[in-house]
C-alpha positions in Angstrom: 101.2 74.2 110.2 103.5 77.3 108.8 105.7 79.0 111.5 104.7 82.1 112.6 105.7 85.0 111.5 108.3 86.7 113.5 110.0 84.0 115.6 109.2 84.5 119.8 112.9 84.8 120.6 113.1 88.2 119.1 109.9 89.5 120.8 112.1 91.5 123.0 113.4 93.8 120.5 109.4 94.9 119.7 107.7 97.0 121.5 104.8 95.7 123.6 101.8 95.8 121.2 104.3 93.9 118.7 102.8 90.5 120.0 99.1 92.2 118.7 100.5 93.4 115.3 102.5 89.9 115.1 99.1 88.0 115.4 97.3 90.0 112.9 100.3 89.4 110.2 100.0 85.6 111.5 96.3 85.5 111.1 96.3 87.5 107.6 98.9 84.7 106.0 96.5 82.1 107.4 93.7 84.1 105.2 95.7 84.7 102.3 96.9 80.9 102.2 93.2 80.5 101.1 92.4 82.6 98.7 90.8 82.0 95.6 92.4 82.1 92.3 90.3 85.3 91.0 91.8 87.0 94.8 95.5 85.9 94.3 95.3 87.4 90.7 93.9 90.1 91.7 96.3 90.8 95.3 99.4 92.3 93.4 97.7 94.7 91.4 95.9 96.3 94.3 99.2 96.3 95.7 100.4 98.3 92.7 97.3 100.7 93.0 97.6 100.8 96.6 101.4 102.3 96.4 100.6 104.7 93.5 97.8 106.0 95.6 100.9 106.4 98.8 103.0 108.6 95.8 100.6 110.4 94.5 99.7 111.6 98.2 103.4 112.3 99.1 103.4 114.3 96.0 100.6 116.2 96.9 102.1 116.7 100.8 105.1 117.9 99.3 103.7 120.0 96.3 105.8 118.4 93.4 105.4 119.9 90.4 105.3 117.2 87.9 105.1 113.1 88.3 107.3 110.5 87.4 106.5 108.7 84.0 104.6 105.7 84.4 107.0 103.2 83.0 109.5 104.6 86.2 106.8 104.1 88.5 105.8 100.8 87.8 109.1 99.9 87.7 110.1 100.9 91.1 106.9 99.5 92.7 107.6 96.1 91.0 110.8 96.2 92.4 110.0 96.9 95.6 106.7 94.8 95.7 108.9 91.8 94.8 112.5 92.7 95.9 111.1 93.2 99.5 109.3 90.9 100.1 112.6 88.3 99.0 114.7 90.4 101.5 113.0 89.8 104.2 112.6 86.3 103.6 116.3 86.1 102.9 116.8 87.5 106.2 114.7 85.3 108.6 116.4 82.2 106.5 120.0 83.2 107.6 118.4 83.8 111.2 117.6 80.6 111.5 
């Protein structure tokens, strides 16, 4: 069985509904572990979408005149879709 996902030691520097939010992400890595193939293809571009959809509200919130080019955009969601992800990771490896 996979550890969980935030270690119990640290519960005290979460709030109190952390242990809720904590279980979900638990629970959601439990689900994602089995997903189909067609599912797991199809996670990181809805990821992609999901964050265009986030700029593209931000942009409208803040009334920006033009968007980026859609190379730049991709881009920066890759990176942070991947780089992210690693950090984290990264950082729970050196906790322990």
């Amino acid at each position: 069985m996979p550890r969980p996902f935030w270690p119990s030691e640290n519960a005290a520097l979460f709030p109190d509904g952390s242990a809720a939010l904590f279980a979900d992400l638990n629970r959601f890595r439990h689900q994602a572990a089995a997903l189909p193939a067609l599912g797991l293809s199809s996670l990181p571009v809805v990821s992609l979408l999901f964050v265009r959809t986030i700029e593209r509200t931000f942009g409208q919130i803040w009334h920006t005149a033009r968007r980026r080019p859609l190379l730049k955009q991709w881009a920066a969601y890759c990176g942070v879709l991947v780089l992210l992800p690693l950090g984290i990771g990264a950082a729970r490896q050196e906790a322990v």
